[in-house]
LUMMARRO-380599 format. One record per residue (C-alpha): y, x, z; residue number from 1; residue in three letters. Coordinates in nm, 4 decimals. Each point is the difference from the previous one (the first is absolute). Layout:
REM LUMMARRO-380599
<north = Y&east = X&up = Z&nulum = NUM&bavo = ALA>
...
//
This chain:
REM LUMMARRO-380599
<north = 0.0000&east = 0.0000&up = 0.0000&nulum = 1&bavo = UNK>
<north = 0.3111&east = 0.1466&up = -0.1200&nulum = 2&bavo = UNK>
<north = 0.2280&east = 0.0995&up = 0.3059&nulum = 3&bavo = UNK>
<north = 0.2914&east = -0.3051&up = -0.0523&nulum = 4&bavo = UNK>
<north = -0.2588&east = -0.2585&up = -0.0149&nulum = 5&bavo = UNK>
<north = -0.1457&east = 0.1344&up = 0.3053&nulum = 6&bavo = UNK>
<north = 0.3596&east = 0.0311&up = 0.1872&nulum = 7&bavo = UNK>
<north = 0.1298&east = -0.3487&up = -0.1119&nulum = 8&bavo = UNK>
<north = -0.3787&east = -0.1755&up = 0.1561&nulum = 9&bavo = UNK>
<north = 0.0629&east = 0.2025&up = 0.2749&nulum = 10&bavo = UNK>
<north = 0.3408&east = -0.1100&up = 0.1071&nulum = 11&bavo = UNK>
<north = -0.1301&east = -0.3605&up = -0.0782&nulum = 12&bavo = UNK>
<north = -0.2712&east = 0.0607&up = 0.2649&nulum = 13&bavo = UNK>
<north = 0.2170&east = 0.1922&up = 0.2848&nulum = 14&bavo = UNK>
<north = 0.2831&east = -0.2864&up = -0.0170&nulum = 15&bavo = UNK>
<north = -0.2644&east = -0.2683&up = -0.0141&nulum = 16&bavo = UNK>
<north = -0.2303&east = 0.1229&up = 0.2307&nulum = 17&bavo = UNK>
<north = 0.2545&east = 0.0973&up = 0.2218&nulum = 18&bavo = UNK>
<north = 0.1459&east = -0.2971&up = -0.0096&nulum = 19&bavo = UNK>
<north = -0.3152&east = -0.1955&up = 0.1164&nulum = 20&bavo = UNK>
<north = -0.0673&east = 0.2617&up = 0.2167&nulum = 21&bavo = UNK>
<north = 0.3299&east = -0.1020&up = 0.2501&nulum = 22&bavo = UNK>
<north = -0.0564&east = -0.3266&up = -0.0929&nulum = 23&bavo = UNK>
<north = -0.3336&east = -0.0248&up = 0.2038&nulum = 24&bavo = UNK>
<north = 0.1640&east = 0.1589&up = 0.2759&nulum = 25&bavo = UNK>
<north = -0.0099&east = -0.1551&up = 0.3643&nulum = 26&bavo = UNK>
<north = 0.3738&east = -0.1186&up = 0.0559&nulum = 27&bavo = UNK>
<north = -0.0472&east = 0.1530&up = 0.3582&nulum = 28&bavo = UNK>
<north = -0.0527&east = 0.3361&up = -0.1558&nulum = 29&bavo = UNK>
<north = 0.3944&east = 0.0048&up = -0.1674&nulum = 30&bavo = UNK>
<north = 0.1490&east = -0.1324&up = 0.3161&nulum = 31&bavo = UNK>
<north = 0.1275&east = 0.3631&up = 0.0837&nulum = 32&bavo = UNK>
<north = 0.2928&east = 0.2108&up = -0.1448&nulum = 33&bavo = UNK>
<north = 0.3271&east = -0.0400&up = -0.0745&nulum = 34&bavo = UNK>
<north = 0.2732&east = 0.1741&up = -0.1374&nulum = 35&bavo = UNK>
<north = 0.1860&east = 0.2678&up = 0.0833&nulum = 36&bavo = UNK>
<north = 0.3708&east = 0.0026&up = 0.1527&nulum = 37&bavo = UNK>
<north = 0.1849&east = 0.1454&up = -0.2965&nulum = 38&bavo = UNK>
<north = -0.2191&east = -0.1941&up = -0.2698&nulum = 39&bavo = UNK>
<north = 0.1803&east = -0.3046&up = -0.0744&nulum = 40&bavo = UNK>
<north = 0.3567&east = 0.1691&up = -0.0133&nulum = 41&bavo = UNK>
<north = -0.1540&east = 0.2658&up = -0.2799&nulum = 42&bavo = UNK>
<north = -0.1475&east = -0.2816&up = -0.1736&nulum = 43&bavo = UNK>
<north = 0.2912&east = -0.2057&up = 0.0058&nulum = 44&bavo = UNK>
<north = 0.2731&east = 0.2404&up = -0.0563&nulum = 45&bavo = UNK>
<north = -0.1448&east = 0.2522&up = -0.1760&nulum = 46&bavo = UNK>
<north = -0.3103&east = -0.1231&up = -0.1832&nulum = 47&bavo = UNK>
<north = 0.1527&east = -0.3366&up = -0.0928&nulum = 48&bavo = UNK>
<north = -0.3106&east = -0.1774&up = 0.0535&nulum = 49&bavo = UNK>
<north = 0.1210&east = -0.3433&up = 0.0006&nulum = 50&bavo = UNK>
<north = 0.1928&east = 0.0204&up = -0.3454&nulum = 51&bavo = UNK>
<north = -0.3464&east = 0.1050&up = -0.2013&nulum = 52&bavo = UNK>
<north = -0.2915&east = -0.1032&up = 0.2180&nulum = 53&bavo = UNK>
<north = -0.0363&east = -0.3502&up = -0.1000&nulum = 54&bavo = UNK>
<north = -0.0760&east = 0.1957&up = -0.3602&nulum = 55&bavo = UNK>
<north = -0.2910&east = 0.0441&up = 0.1293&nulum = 56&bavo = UNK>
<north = -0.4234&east = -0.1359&up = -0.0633&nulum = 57&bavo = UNK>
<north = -0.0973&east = -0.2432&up = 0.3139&nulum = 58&bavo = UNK>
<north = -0.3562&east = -0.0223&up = -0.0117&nulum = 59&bavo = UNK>
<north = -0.0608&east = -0.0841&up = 0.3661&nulum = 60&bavo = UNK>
<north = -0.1329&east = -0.4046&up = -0.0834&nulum = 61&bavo = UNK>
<north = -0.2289&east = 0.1664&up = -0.3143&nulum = 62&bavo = UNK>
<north = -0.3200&east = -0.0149&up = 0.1976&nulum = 63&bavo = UNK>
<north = -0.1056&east = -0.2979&up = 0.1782&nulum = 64&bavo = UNK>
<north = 0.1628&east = -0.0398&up = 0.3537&nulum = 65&bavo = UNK>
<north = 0.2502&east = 0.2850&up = -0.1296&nulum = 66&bavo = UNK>
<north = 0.3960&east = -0.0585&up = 0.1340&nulum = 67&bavo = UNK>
<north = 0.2670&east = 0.0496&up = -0.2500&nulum = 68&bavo = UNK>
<north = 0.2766&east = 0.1742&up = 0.1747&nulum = 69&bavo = UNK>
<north = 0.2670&east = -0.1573&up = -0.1931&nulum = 70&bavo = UNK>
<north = 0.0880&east = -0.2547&up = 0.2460&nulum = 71&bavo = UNK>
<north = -0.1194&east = -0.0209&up = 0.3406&nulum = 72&bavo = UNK>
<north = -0.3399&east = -0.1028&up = 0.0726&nulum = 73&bavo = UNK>
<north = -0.1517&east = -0.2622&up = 0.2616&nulum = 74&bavo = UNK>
<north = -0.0011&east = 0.1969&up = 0.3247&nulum = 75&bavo = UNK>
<north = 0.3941&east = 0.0914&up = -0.0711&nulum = 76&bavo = UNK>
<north = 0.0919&east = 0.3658&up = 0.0241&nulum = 77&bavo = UNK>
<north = -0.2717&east = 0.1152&up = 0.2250&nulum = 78&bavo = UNK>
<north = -0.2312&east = -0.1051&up = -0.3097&nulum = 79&bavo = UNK>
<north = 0.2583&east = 0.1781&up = -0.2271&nulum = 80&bavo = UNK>
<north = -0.0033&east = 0.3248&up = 0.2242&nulum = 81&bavo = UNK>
<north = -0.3792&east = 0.0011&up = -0.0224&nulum = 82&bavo = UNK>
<north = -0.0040&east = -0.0665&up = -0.3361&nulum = 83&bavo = UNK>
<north = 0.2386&east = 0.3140&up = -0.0825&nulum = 84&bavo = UNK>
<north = -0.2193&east = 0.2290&up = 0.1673&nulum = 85&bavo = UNK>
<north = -0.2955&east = -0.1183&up = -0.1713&nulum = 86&bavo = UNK>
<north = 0.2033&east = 0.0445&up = -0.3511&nulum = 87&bavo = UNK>
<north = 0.1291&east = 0.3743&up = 0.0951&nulum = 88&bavo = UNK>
<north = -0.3570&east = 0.1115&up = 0.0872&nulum = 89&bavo = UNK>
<north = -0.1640&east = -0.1428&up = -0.3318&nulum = 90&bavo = UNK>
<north = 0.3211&east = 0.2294&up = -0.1836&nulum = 91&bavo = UNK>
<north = -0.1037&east = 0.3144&up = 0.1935&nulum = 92&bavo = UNK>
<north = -0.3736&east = -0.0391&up = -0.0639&nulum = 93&bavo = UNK>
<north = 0.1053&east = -0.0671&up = -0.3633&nulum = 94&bavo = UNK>
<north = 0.1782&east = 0.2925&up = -0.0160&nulum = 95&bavo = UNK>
<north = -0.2679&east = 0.2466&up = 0.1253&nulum = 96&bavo = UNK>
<north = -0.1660&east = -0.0847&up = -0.3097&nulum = 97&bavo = UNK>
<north = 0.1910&east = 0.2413&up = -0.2079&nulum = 98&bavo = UNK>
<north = -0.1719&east = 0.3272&up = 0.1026&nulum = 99&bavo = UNK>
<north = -0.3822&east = -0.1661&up = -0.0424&nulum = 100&bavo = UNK>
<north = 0.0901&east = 0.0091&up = -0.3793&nulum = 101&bavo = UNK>
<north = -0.0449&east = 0.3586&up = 0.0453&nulum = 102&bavo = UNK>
<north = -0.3547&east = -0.0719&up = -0.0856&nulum = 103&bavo = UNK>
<north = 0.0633&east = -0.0852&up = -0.3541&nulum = 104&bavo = UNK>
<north = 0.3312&east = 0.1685&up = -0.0763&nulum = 105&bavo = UNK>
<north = 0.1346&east = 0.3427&up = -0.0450&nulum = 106&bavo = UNK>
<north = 0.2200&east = 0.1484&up = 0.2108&nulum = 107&bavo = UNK>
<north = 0.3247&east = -0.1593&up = -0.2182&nulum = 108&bavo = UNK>
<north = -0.1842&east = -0.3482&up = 0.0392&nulum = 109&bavo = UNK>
<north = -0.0476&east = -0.0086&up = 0.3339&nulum = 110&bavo = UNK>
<north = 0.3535&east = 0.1186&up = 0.0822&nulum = 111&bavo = UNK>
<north = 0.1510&east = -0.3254&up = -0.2153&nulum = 112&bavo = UNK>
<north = -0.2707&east = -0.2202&up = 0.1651&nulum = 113&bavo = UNK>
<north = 0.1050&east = 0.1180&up = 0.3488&nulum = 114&bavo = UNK>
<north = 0.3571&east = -0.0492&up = -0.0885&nulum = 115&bavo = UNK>
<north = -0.0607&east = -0.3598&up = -0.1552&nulum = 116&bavo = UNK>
<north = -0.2123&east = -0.1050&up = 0.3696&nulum = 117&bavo = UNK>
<north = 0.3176&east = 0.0861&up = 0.1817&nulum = 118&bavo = UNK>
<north = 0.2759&east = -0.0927&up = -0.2625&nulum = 119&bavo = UNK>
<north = -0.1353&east = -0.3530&up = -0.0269&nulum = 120&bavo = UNK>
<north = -0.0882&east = -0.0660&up = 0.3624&nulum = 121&bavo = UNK>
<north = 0.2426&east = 0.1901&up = 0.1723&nulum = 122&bavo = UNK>
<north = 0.2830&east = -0.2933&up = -0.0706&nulum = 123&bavo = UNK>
<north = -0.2587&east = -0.2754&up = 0.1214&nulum = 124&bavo = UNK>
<north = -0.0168&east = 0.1850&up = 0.3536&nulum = 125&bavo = UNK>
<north = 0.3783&east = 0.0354&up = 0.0121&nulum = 126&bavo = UNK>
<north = 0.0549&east = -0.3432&up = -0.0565&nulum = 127&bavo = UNK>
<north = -0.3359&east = -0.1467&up = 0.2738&nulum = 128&bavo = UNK>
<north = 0.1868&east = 0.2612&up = 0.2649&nulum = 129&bavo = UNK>
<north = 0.3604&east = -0.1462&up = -0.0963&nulum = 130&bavo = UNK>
<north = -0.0789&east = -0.3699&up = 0.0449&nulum = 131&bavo = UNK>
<north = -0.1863&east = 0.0993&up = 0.2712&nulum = 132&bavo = UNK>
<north = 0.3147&east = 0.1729&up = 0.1790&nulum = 133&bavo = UNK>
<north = 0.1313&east = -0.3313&up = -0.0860&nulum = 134&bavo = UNK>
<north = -0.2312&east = -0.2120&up = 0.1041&nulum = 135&bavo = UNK>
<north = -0.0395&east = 0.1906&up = 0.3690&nulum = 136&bavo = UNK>
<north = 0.3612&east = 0.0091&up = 0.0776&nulum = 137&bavo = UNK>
<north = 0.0166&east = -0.3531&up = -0.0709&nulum = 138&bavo = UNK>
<north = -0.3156&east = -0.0885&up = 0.2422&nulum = 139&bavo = UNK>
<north = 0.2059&east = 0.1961&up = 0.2890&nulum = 140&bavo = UNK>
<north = 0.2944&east = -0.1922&up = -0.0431&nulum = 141&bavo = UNK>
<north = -0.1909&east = -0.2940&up = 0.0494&nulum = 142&bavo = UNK>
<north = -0.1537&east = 0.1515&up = 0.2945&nulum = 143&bavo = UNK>
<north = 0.3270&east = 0.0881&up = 0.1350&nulum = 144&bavo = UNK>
<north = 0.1318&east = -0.3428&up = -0.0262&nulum = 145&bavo = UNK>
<north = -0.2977&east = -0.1902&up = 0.0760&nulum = 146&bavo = UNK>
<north = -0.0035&east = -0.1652&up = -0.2649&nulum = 147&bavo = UNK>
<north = -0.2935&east = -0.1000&up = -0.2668&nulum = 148&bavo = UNK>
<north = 0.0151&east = 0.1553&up = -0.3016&nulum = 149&bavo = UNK>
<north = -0.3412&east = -0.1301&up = -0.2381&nulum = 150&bavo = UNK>
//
């Protein structure tokens, strides 16, 4: 099998598989981790997330029982926090799958197919941490009023 072929099934495979693979997940096993202090501010001010990330694929709802993070799900924003964990982790396991091409490719090859893992999932993860900076700040207000946010 020619070496392109072989590349373009493979990418089919890692973001399918990958995506089923976080799909199956527990929801107890994403209810850790949140973002870092500085995130939001570099992803807001300096990143620009919000003016290009709706430009992006939502493929959360494409297997059954999946949640499209477009809007926010039943369960409210602790759903939505889970289910941006859950995204990011499927983009980082995609993106390991750049140096298995190694197996098939030259040395040239596997440098582009490394570079495509992370250039394609890399603004994915930026985006699940960013609404889930979001997301997290707005559950503590609600804390911190007592009030009931969905």
């Amino acid at each position: 099998m020619r070496a392109d072929v072989a590349n373009v099934l493979w990418w089919l495979l890692v973001h399918a598989g990958t995506g089923y693979l976080v799909h199956r997940l527990p929801t107890r096993w994403l209810q850790r981790g949140g973002v870092l202090p500085w995130e939001h501010a570099v992803y807001r001010r300096v990143l620009r997330v919000k003016r290009w990330k709706d430009l992006l694929p939502e493929a959360g709802a494409l297997f059954a029982g999946g949640v499209s993070k477009r809007r926010l799900p039943p369960g409210g924003l602790p759903r939505f926090v889970v289910e941006t964990r859950r995204a990011e982790l499927g983009h980082w396991l995609a993106a390991l799958g750049g140096p298995v091409a190694a197996l098939w490719n030259p040395p040239v090859g596997t440098l582009v197919m490394v570079t495509y893992g992370v250039a394609v999932n890399a603004p994915f993860v930026v985006v699940q941490r960013y609404n889930r900076a979001r997301a997290l700040r707005a559950l503590e207000r609600s804390r911190t009023r007592g009030s009931s946010i969905p």
